[in-house]
C-alpha positions in Angstrom: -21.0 23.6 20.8 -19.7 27.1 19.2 -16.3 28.4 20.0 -13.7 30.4 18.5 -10.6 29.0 17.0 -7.6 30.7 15.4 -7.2 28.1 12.6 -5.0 28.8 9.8 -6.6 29.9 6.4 -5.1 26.8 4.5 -6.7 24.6 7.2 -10.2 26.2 6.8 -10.1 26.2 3.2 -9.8 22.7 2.7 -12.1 22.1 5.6 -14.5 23.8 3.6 -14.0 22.1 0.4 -14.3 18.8 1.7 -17.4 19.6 3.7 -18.7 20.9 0.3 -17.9 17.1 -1.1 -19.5 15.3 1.6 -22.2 17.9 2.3 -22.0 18.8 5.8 -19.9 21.8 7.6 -16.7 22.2 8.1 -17.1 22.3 11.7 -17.8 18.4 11.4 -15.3 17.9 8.6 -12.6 19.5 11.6 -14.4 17.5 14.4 -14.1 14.1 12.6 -9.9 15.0 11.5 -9.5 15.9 15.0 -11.4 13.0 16.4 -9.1 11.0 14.5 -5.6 12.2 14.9 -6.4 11.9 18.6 -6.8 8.0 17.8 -10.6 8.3 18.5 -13.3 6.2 16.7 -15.3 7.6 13.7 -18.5 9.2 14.2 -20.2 7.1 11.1 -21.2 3.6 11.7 -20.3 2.0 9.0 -20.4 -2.2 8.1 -17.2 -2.6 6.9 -14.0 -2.0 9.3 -11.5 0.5 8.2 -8.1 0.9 9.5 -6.9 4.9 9.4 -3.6 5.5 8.5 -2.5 8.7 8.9 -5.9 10.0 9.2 -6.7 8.5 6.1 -9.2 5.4 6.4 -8.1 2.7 4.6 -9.5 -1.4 3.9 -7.7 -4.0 6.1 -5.4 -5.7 4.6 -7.0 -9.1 3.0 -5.4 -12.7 3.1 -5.3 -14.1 -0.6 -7.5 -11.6 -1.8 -7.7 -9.2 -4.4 -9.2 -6.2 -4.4 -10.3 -5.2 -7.7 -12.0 -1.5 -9.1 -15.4 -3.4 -8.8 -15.3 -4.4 -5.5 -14.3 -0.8 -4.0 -17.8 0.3 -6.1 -20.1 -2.3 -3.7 -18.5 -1.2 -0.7 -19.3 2.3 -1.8 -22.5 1.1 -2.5 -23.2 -0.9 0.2 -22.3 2.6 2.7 -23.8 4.9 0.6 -20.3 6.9 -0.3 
């Protein structure tokens, strides 16, 4: 859906560079962070269950176990990031 918003050029600007790094528009990139500050789920299915903190989407925590440089690169792997 197209509208106009009066966002602030800081806000755009980073929108746009992080739509460059994830190749898609800012438009999403703005939909998903508002989506989430507003507590709503992710738009991306995705195997592995992260908890957002602060917008920021982070592993839950893990009884006993350690997460190492090695295991971030399979679950990068394993959701194509």
């Amino acid at each position: 859906m197209r509208t106009t918003l009066d966002l602030e050029p800081d806000v755009i600007q980073v929108a746009k560079e992080i739509a460059v790094r994830e190749k898609t528009t800012a438009g999403r990139v703005i939909s998903r962070l508002v989506r989430t500050a507003l507590g709503g789920a992710p738009q991306r299915s995705s195997k592995v269950k992260f908890v957002y903190k602060n917008g920021v989407p982070t592993l839950p925590p893990r009884e006993g176990e350690i997460i190492t440089l090695e295991h971030i690169q399979n679950l990068k792997d394993e959701e194509d990031l």
